[in-house]
N, C-alpha and C positions, 0 to 999 in steps of 0.2 A: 701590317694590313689591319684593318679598322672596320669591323663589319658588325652588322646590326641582323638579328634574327627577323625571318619574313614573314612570321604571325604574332610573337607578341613585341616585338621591335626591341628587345636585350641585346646590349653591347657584347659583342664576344670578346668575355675577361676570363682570367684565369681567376678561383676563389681561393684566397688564402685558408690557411689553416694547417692546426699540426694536429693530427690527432694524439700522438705521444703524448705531449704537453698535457694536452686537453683531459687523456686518460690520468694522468698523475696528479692535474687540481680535483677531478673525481675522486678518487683516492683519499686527497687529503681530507674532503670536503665529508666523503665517507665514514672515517676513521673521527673527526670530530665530533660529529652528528651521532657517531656509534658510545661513544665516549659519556656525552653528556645524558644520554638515554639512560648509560648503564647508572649513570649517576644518580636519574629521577629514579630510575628502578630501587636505587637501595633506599632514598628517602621514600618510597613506601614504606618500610619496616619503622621509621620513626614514626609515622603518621599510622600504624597499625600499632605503636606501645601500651601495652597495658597499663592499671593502675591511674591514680587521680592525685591531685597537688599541682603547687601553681607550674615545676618545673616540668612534669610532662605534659601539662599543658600548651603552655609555652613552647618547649620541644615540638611538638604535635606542629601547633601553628606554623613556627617558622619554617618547618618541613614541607604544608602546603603553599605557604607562599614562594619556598625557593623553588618546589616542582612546578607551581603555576609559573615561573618568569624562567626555567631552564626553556620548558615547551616551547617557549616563543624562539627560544636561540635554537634548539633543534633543528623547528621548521626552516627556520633561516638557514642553517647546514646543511639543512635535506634538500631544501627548495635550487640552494646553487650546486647541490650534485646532480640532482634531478634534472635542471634546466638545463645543465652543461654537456653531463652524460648524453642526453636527448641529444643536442643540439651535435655531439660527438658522431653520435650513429649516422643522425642525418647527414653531416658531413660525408661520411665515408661511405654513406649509402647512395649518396647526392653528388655532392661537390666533386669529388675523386672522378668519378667518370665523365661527369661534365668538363672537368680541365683533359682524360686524355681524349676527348673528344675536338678540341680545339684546334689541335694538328691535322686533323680528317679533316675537316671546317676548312679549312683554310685551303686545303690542297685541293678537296672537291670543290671548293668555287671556283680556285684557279683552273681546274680542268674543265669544269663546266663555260667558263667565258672563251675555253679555247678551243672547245666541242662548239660553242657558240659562230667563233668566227669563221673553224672551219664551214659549217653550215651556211653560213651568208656567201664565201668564197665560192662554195660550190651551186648555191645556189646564182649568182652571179654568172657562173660559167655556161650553165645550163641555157640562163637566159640566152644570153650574145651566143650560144650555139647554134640557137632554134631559130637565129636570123641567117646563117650564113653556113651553119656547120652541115655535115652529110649528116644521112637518115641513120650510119651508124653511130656519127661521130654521135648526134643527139640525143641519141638510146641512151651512151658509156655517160652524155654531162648529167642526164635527168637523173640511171641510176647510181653515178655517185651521190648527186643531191639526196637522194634518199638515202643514201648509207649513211650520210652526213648526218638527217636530221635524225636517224634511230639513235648516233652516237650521239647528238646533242640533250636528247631528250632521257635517255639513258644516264647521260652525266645528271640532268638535271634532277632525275626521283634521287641519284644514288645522293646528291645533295640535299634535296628536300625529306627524304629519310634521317638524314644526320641533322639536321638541322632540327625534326622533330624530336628526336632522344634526346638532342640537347635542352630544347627548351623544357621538356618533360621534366628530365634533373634539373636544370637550374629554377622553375616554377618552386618542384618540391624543397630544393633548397630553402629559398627565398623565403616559404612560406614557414618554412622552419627557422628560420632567424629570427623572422618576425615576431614567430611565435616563443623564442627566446629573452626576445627584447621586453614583451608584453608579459611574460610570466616571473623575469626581476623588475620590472616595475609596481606589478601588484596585481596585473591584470590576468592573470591566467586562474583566477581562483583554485590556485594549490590553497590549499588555508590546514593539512593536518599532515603529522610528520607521517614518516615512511609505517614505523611500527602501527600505529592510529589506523592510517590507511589499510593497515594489511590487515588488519584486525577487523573493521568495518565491511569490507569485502568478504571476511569469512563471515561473519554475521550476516549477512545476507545473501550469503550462499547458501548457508546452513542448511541441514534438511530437517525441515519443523521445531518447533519450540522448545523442544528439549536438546534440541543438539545448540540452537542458539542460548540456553543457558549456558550449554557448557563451555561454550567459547569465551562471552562471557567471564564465566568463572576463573578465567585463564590469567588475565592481564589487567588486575584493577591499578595498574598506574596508569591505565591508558585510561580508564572510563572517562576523568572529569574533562578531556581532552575529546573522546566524542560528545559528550552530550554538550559541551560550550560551541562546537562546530556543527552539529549535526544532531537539536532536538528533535526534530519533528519525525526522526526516525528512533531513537531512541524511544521519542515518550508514546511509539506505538507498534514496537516491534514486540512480540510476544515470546514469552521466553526470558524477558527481559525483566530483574525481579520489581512488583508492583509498587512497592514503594519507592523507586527510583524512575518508575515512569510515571510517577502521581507527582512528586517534586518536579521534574522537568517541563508537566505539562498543564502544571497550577502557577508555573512561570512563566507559560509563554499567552498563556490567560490575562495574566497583572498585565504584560508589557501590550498584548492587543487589547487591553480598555484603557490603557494610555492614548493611544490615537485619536485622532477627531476626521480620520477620513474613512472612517467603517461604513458600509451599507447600516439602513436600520434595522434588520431582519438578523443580521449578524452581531450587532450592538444587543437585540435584545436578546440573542441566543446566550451570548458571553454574561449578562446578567443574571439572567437564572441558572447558569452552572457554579458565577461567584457564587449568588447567596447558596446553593446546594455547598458548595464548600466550606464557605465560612460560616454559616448557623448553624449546618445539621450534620458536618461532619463527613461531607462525599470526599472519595478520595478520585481525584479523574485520571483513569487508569489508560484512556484512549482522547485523543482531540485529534481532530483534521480538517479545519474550516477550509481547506483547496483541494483535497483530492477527491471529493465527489461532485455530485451534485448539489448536496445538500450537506451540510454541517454535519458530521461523526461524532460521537463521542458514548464514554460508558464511566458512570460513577462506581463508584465501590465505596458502600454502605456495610457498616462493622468492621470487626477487625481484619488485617489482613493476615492472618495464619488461621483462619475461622477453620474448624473443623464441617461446617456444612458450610456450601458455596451455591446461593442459587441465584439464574441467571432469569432476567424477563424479559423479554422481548415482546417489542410494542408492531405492531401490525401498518396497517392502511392508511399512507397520510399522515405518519407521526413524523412529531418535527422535535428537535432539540428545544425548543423553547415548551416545550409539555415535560420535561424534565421533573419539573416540581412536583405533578401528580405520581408518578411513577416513583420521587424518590420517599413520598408519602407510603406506598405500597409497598417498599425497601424495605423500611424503617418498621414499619408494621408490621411486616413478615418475620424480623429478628425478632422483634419484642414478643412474639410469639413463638414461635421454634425457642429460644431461650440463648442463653452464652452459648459463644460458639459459634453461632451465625451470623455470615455475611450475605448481602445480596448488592448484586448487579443489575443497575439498570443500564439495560444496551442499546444504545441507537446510533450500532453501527453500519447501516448498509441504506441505500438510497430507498425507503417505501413507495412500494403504488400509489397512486390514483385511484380514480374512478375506473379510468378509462384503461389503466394498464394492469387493473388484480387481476379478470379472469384469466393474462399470460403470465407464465413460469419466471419471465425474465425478469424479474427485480430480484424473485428467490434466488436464482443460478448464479444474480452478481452478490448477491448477500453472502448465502452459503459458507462459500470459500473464508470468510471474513470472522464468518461466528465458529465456521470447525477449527482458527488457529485459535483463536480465541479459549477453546473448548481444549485443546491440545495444550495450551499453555498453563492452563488451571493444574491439567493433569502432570505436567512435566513439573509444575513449580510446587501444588501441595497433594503429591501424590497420595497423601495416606486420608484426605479431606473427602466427605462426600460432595457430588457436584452432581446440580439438579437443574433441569431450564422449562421454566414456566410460558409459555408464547402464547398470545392473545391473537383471534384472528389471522390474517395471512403470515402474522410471523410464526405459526405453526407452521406456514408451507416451509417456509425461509429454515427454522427450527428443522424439524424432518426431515429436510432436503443436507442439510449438514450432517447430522446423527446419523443419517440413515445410508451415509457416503461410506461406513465401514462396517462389519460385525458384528464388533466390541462395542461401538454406538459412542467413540470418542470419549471412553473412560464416564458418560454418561450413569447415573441410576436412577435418576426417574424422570421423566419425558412429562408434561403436565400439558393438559391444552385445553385455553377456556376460549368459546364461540368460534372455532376452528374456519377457517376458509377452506377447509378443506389441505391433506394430504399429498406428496407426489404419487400421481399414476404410475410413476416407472417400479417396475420389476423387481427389478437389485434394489434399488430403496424399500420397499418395502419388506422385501425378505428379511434386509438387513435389522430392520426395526423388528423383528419375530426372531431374532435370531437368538439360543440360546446366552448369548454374550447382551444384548442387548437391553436397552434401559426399561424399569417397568413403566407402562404409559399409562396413564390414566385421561379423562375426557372429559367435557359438558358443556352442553349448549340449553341455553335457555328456551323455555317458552316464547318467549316474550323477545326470542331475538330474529329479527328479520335476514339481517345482512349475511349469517354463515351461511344457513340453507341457499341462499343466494349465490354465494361465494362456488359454494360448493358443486352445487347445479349448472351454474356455466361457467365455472375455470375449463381451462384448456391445460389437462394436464393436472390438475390439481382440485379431482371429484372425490376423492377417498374421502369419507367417512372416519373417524382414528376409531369407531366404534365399531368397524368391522375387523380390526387388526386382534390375530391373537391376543387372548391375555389382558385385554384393555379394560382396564377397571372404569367405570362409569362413573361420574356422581352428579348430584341435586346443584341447582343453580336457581332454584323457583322461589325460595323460602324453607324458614323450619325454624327447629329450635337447638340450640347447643347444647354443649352438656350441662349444661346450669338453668336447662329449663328456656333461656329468654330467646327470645325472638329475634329470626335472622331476616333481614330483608331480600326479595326476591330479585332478581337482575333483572332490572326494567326494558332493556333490548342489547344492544350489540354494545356499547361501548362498556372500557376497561375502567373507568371512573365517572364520576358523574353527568349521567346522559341516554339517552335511551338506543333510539335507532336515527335520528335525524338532528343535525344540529341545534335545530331552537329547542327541542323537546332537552329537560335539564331534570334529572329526577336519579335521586341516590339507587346505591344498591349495585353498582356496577360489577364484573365480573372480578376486579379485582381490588374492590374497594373495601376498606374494614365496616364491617355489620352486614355484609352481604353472603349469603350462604354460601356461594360459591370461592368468595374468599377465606372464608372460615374452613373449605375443603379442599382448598391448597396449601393451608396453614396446615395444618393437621397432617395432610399427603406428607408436607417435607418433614414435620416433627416426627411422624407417627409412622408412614409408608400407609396410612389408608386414610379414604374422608373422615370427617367428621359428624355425619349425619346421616341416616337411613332415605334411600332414595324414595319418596313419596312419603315420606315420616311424617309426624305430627308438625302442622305451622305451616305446610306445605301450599304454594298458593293456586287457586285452580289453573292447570294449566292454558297460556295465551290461546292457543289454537284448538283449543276445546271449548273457551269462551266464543270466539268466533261461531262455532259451528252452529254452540247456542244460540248466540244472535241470528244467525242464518236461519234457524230455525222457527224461533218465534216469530221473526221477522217477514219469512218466507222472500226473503232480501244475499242472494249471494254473491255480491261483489266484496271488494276487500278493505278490511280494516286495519289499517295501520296503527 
């Protein structure tokens, strides 16, 4: 009998297949794939030999090149246990029931077409009753016709039930073939062996960056095998040590200014992170031009085992192509704190607007990004101090991370220059006073428009850092250093050259070199205090005391920008 299912129209076939078999090319496929692993595994020990000369050299080499062309054969042993094994379950989870289904299949159509005729016959009789038959005899032909059509109709679900389990398993089957056929041909993107895989999975299980260190730590024959399958996870997973996420992610920089189909906003982002790499020595410890909104990334300026580690974070509207100012204030910040220091410029998380500072939400998606960040410094050089400096709303951003635990994420000093203002929540701010907690220090210029702004109509982020226990103040006006010369005052809100308003362009910035306030963040991190007494000698009269004067003489009270 030759019957075809009545919703997706499959021939009723039996499906070959052995699963024995099947289990035993697993097997083989297994023990191969197991073989040559153990194999890469020992050639790690050559490529970790001690000592210099041409023959461990040599040694060395030929070890990664035979680990690098075993890998491909692994995959290849894994990929057809993988597929096969797969393709096994399905079988026996699939096929097997679909074939003892076939006999039911069969037997319910046949009784369904004979549930069928009886129902015509009876219905038939009924007819030619109700011309000539008695009022009993018509009663007994109608209700057989009805017993007829319960039993007809009865055959029929108990067939159109079988028929749907059937085509259920054989669907799933099917799609599982297919999906066997497409995965040895190339098309299933398996692309890293079983070990790689298992290992990748726990790295990104891991709970926070110390435990993904130590996973990590576990299996370096596996590394060169994620990070050739899987950079863009590698060169940003935290935990992960930083000179191996700065190689993987200064390579995937070379290979995206090879292209000529880049947006130009992204062409010019990737330019000024090359030149930060290749002139001044940035190491790019973070890139992510697809997973936000806006292009990600964080340089690391100085050495990487620095015993002080401080992090900056850019505020309002910062884009990756402003990188070069920031890595000027890097760079400057080391050569002042002295050996030893590294600094991070961070521009990981999507910045406000205009339109979207006075809400929480760009901090809340930031947060999370800069406390693994912050967790990772502390997992990888634990014994280092680690500082984070945040300009404007990336204090909220800043704060809102630190202030997500007690301990202040291994934090020790909090810095904040022209603040947007703080989170309003509760536990955040406890946590920032917390005896565990990093010490904070604050300043806002005269002459800055946009925090008291910031501050006054956030939703969610009015705090003041200068009303938090313990918050050391300082000068941002002017003054003089410890050498007597003169510090320039912070002309309004921006972090480098600029004041409060785009066209206005005037030094002095909050955290520009010659600018007081950058002179007592230098000092904060070298020293743990400013460098300058607050209203000290040099000090410039303050912006909004100027104003009042003009109001005054002027007997004019509208506003001076």
């Amino acid at each position: 009998m030759s019957l075809t299912s009545p919703n997706r129209g499959y021939p009723l076939e039996r499906i070959d297949g052995n699963a024995g078999s099947m289990s035993w090319w697993v097997g083989s496929f297994d023990r191969a794939g197991q073989r040559l692993a153990e194999l890469r595994t020992s050639l790690q020990t050559v490529r970790d030999l001690p000592g210099k000369g041409d023959a461990v050299v040599a040694a060395r080499a030929d070890a990664v090149q035979t680990s690098t062309a075993l890998t491909a054969d692994i995959v290849e042993a894994e990929l057809l246990s993988r597929v096969l094994s797969r393709y096994a379950d399905a079988h026996s989870a699939y096929a097997v029931p679909a074939n003892r289904l076939v006999d039911e299949i069969e037997d319910a159509h046949a009784a369904a077409q004979r549930a069928q005729g009886a129902f015509e016959h009876a219905g038939q009789r009924a007819l030619w009753t109700s011309y000539s038959g008695t009022t009993a005899e018509i009663e007994t032909a109608d209700q057989d016709a009805r017993d007829a059509m319960v039993v007809r109709d009865t055959a029929d679900r108990d067939l159109a039930d079988l028929w749907a389990s059937w085509e259920s398993f054989y669907t799933n089957w099917d799609a599982a073939y297919d999906a066997a056929l497409a995965a040895l041909a190339g098309g299933s993107g398996v692309t890293l062996s079983r070990d790689a895989s298992s290992l990748l999975d726990r790295l990104l299980a891991a709970n926070g960056p110390a435990a993904v260190l130590a996973v990590w730590n576990e299996h370096p024959e596996l590394r060169d095998e994620l990070i050739a399958k899987h950079p863009e996870i590698i060169g940003n997973l935290d935990g992960i040590p930083y000179d191996v996420r700065a190689d993987v992610n200064e390579a995937r920089v070379r290979d995206l200014r090879s292209r000529k189909d880049l947006d130009a906003t992204l062409t010019t982002e990737l330019d000024v992170l090359w030149n930060e790499m290749q002139k001044h020595g940035g190491r790019l410890i973070s890139f992510d031009p697809d997973g936000a909104e806006q292009t990600t990334a964080a340089l690391w300026y100085g050495p990487l085992d620095a015993t002080t580690v401080s992090t900056l974070v850019p505020g309002m509207m910062s884009q990756v192509s402003e990188m070069a100012d920031w890595g000027v204030s890097a760079r400057d910040l080391n050569d002042f704190v002295g050996s030893g220091s590294a600094t991070i410029a961070w521009f990981g998380y999507d910045s406000p607007n205009f339109a979207e500072e006075p809400a929480m939400g760009r901090a809340q998606n930031g947060a999370p990004a800069l406390r693994s960040l912050l967790q990772g410094l502390d997992a990888i050089l634990p014994d280092s101090e680690i500082d984070v400096v945040a300009h404007s709303y990336g204090s909220t951003t800043a704060a809102l991370a630190i202030g997500s635990a007690p301990d202040g994420l291994g934090v020790d000093k909090f810095v904040t220059v022209g603040s947007a203002g703080l989170p309003d929540d509760e536990d955040v701010r406890t946590n920032l006073q917390s005896p565990d907690a990093p010490r904070i220090y604050a300043t806002m210029s005269e002459r800055d428009f946009w925090a008291p702004v910031g501050q006054g109509t956030g939703f969610g982020h009015g705090t003041s850092p200068t009303v938090l226990d313990r918050v050391t103040e300082f000068d941002s006006n002017g003054g003089v250093d410890a050498d007597g010369n003169s510090l320039l005052p912070t002309p309004g809100h921006s972090a480098h050259g600029g004041a409060n308003f785009p066209w206005e362009s005037s030094p002095g910035g909050y955290l520009q070199k010659g600018s007081e306030s950058f002179y007592n963040v230098s000092s904060i991190i070298q020293t743990g205090e400013p460098g300058t007494e607050p209203g000290g000698e040099g000090t410039d009269i303050p912006f909004w005391t100027k104003v009042l004067e003009i109001q005054a003489q002027t007997g004019s009270y509208g506003y001076y920008y």
